[in-house]
DOGU-919954 format. One record per atom (N, C-alpha, C, CB): residue number from 1; residue in three letters; x, y, z. Coordinates in nm, 2 decimals. Glycine has a CB too. Layout:
> n,res,c1,c2,c3
> NUM,ALA,X,Y,Z
...
This chain:
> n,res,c1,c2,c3
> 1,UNK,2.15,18.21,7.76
> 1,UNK,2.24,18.09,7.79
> 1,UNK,2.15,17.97,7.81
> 1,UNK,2.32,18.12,7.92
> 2,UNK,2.01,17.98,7.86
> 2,UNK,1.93,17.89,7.89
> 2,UNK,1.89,17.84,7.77
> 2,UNK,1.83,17.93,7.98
> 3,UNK,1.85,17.89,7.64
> 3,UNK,1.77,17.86,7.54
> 3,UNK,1.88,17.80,7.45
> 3,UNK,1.70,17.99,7.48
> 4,UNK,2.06,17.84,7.49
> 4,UNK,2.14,17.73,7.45
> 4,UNK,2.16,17.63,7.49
> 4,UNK,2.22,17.73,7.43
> 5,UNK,2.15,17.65,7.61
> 5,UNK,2.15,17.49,7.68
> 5,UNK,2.04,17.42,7.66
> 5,UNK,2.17,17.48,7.83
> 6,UNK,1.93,17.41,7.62
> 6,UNK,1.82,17.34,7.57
> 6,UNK,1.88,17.30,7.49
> 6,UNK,1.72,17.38,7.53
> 7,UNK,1.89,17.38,7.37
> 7,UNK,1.89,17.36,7.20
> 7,UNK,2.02,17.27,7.25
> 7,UNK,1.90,17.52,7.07
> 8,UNK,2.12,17.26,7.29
> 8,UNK,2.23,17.16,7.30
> 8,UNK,2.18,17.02,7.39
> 8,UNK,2.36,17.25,7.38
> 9,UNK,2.09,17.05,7.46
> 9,UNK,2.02,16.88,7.52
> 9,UNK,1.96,16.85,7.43
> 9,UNK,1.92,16.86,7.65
> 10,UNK,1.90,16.88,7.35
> 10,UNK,1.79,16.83,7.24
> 10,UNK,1.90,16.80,7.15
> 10,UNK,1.67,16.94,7.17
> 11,UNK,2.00,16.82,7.09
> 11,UNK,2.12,16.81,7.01
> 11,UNK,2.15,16.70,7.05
> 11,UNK,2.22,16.91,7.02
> 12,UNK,2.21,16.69,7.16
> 12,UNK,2.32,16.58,7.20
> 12,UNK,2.18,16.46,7.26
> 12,UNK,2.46,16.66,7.35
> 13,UNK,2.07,16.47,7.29
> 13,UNK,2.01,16.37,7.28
> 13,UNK,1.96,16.28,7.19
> 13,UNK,1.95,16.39,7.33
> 14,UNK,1.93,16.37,7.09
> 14,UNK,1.90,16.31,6.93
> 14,UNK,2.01,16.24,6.89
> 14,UNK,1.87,16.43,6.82
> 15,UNK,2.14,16.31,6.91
> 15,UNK,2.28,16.22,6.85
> 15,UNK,2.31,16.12,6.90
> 15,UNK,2.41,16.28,6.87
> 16,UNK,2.29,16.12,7.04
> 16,UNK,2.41,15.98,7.12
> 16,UNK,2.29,15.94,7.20
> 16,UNK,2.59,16.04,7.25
> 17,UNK,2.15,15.94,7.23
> 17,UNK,2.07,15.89,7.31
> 17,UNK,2.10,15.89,7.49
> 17,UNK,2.06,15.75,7.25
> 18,UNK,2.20,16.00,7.52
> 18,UNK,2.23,15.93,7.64
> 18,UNK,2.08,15.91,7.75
> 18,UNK,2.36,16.04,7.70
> 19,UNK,2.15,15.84,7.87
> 19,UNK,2.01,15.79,8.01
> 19,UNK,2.00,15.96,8.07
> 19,UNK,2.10,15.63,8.20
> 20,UNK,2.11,16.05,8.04
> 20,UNK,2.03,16.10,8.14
> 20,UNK,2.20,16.25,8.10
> 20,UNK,1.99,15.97,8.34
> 21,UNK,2.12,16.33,8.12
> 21,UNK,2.20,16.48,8.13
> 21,UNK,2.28,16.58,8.25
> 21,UNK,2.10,16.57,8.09
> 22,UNK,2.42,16.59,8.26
> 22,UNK,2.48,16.65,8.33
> 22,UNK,2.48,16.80,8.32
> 22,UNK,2.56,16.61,8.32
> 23,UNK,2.49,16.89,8.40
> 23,UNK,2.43,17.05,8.37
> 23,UNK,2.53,17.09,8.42
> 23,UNK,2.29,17.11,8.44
> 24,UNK,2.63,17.19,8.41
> 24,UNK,2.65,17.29,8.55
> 24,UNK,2.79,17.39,8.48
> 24,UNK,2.71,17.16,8.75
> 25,UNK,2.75,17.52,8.59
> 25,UNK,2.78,17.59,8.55
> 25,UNK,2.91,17.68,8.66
> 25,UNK,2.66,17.63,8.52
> 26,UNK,3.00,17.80,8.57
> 26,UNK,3.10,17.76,8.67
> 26,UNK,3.11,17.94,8.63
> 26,UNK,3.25,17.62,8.62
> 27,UNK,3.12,18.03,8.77
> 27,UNK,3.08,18.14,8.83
> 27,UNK,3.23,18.23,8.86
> 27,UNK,3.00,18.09,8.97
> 28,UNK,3.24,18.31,8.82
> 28,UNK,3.42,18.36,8.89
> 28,UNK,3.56,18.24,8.87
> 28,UNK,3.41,18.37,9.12
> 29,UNK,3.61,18.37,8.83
> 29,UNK,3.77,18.25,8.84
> 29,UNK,3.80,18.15,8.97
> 29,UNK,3.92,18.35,8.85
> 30,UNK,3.76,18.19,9.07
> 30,UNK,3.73,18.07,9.13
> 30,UNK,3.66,17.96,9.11
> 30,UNK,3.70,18.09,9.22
> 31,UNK,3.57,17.95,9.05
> 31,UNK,3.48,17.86,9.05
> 31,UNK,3.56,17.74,8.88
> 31,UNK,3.29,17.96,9.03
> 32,UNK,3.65,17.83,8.84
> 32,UNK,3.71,17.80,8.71
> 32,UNK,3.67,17.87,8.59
> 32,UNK,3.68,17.68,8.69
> 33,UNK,3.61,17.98,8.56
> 33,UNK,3.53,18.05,8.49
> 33,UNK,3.71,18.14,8.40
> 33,UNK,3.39,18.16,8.61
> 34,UNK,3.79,18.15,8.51
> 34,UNK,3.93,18.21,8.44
> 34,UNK,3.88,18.35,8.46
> 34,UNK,3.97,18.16,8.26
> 35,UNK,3.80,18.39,8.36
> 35,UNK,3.78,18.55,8.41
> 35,UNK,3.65,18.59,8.49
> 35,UNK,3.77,18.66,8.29
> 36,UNK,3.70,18.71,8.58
> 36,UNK,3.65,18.76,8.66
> 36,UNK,3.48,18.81,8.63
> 36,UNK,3.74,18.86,8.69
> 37,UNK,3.37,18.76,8.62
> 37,UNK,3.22,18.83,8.62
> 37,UNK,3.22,18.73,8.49
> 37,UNK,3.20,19.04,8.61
> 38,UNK,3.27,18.63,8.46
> 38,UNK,3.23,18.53,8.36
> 38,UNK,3.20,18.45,8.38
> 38,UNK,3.30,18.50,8.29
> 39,UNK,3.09,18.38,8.31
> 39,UNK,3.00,18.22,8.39
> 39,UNK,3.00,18.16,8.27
> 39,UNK,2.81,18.22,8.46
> 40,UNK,3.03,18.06,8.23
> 40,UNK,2.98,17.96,8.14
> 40,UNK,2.94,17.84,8.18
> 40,UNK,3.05,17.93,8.05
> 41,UNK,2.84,17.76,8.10
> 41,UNK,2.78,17.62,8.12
> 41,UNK,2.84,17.51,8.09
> 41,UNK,2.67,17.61,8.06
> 42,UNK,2.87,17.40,8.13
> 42,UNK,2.91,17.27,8.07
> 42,UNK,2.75,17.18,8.09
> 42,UNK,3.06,17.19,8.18
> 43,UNK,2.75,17.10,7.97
> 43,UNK,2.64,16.97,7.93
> 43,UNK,2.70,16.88,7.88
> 43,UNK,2.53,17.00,7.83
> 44,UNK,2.71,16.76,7.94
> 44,UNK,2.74,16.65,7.90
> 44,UNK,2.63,16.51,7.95
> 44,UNK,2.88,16.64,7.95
> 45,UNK,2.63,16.44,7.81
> 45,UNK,2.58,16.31,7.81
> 45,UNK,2.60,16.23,7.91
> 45,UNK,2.62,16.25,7.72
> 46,UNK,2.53,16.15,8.00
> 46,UNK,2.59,16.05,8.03
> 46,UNK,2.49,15.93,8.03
> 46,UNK,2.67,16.08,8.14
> 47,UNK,2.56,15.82,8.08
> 47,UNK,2.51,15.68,8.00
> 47,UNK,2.49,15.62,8.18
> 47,UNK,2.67,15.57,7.87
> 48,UNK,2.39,15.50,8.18
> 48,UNK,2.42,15.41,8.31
> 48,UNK,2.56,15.31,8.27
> 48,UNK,2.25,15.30,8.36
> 49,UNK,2.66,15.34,8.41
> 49,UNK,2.76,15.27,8.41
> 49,UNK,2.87,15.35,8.33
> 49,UNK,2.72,15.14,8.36
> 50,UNK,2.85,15.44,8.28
> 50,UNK,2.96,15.49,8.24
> 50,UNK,3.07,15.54,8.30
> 50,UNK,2.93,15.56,8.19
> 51,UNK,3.11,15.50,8.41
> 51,UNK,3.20,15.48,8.51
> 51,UNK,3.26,15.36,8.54
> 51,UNK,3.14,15.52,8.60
> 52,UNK,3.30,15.32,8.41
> 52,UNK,3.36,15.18,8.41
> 52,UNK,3.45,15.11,8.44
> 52,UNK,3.36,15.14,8.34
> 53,UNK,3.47,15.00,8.44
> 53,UNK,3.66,14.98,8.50
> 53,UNK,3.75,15.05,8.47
> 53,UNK,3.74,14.87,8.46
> 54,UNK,3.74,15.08,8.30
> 54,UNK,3.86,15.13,8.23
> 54,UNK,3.91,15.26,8.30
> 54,UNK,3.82,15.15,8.06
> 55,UNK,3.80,15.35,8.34
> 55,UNK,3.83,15.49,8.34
> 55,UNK,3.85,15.43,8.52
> 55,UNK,3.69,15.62,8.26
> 56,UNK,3.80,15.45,8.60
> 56,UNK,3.80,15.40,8.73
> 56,UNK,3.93,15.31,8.80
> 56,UNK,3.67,15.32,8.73
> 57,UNK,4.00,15.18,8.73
> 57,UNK,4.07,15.12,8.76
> 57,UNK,4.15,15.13,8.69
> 57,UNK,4.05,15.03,8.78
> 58,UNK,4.15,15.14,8.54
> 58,UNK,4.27,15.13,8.46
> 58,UNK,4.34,15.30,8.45
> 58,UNK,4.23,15.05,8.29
> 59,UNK,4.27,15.33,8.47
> 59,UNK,4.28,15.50,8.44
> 59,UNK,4.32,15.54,8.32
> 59,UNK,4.38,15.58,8.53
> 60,UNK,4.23,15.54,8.24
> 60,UNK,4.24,15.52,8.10
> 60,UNK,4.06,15.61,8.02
> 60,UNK,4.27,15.31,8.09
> 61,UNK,4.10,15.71,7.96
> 61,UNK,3.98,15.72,7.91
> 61,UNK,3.94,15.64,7.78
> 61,UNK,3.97,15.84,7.89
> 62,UNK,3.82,15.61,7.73
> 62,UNK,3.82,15.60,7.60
> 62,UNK,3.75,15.63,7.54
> 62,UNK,3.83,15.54,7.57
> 63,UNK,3.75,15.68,7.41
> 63,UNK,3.70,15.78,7.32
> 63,UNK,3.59,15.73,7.20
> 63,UNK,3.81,15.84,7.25
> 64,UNK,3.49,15.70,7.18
> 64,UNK,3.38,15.61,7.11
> 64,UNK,3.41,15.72,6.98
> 64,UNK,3.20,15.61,7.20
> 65,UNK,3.45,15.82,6.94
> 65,UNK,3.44,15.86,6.82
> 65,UNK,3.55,15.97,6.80
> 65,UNK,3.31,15.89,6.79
> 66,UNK,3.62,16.00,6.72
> 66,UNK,3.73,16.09,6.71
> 66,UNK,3.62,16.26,6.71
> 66,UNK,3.84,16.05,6.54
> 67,UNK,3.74,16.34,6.81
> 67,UNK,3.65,16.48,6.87
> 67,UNK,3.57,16.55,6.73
> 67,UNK,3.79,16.61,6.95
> 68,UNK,3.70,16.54,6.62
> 68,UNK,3.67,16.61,6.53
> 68,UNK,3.53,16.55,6.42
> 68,UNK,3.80,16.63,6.48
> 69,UNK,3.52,16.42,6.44
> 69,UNK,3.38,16.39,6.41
> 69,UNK,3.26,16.40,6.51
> 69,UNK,3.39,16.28,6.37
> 70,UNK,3.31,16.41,6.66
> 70,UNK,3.18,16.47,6.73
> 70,UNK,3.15,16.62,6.70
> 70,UNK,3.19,16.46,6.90
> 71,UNK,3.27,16.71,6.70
> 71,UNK,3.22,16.83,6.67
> 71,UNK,3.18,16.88,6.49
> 71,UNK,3.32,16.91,6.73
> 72,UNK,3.16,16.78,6.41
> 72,UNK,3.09,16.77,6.28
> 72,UNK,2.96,16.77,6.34
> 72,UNK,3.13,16.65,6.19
> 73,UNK,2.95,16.62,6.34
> 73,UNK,2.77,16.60,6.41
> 73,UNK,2.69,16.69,6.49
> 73,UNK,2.76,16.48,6.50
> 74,UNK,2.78,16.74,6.56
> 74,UNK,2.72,16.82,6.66
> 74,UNK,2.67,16.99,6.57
> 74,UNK,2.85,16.83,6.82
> 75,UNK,2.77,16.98,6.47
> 75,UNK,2.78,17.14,6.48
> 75,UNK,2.66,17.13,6.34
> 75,UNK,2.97,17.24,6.44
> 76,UNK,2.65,17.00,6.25
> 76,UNK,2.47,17.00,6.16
> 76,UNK,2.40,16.98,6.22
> 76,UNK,2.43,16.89,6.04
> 77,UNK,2.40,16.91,6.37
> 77,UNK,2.28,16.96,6.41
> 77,UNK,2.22,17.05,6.49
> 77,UNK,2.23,16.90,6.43
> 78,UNK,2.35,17.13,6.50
> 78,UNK,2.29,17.28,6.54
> 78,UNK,2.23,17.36,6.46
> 78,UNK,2.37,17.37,6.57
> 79,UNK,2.21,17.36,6.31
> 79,UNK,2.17,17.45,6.23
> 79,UNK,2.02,17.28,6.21
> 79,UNK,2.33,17.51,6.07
> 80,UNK,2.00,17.24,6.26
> 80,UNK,1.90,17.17,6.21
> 80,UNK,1.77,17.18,6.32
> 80,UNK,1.97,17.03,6.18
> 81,UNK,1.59,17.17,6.27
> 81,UNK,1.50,17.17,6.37
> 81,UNK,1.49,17.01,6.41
> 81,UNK,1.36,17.25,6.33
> 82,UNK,1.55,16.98,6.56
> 82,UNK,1.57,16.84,6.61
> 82,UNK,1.40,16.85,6.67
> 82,UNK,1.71,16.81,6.75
């Protein structure tokens, strides 16, 4: 799990440059895992200030690129040495 979560920071930093990397990981259906003795990882980008009016005041997300072209980019450069 560790040697994917690398290879996915090296991925998503090469792609979108973000300031700085979010990590974490979620333990038992409590924790949100859904099943019982199942853990998976979340990694996300993030940017300084990316906590901006829009999302904060307007309550409004917004989307810099349609999903289905982040999960293109993302998925050539998983088969690629970044």
């Amino acid at each position: 799990m560790m040697v994917l979560t690398q290879r996915m920071e090296a991925v998503l930093r090469a792609l979108y440059r973000p300031d700085g990397i979010n990590l974490g990981m979620n333990i038992g259906k409590a924790a949100g895992a859904g099943v019982a003795g199942h853990i998976h990882m979340h990694i996300l980008p993030r940017w300084i200030a990316d906590a901006n009016f829009i999302s904060v005041i307007g309550e409004t997300r917004v989307m810099p690129e349609a999903l289905d072209v982040t999960w293109e980019r993302i998925r050539k450069a998983m088969g690629q040495d970044l």
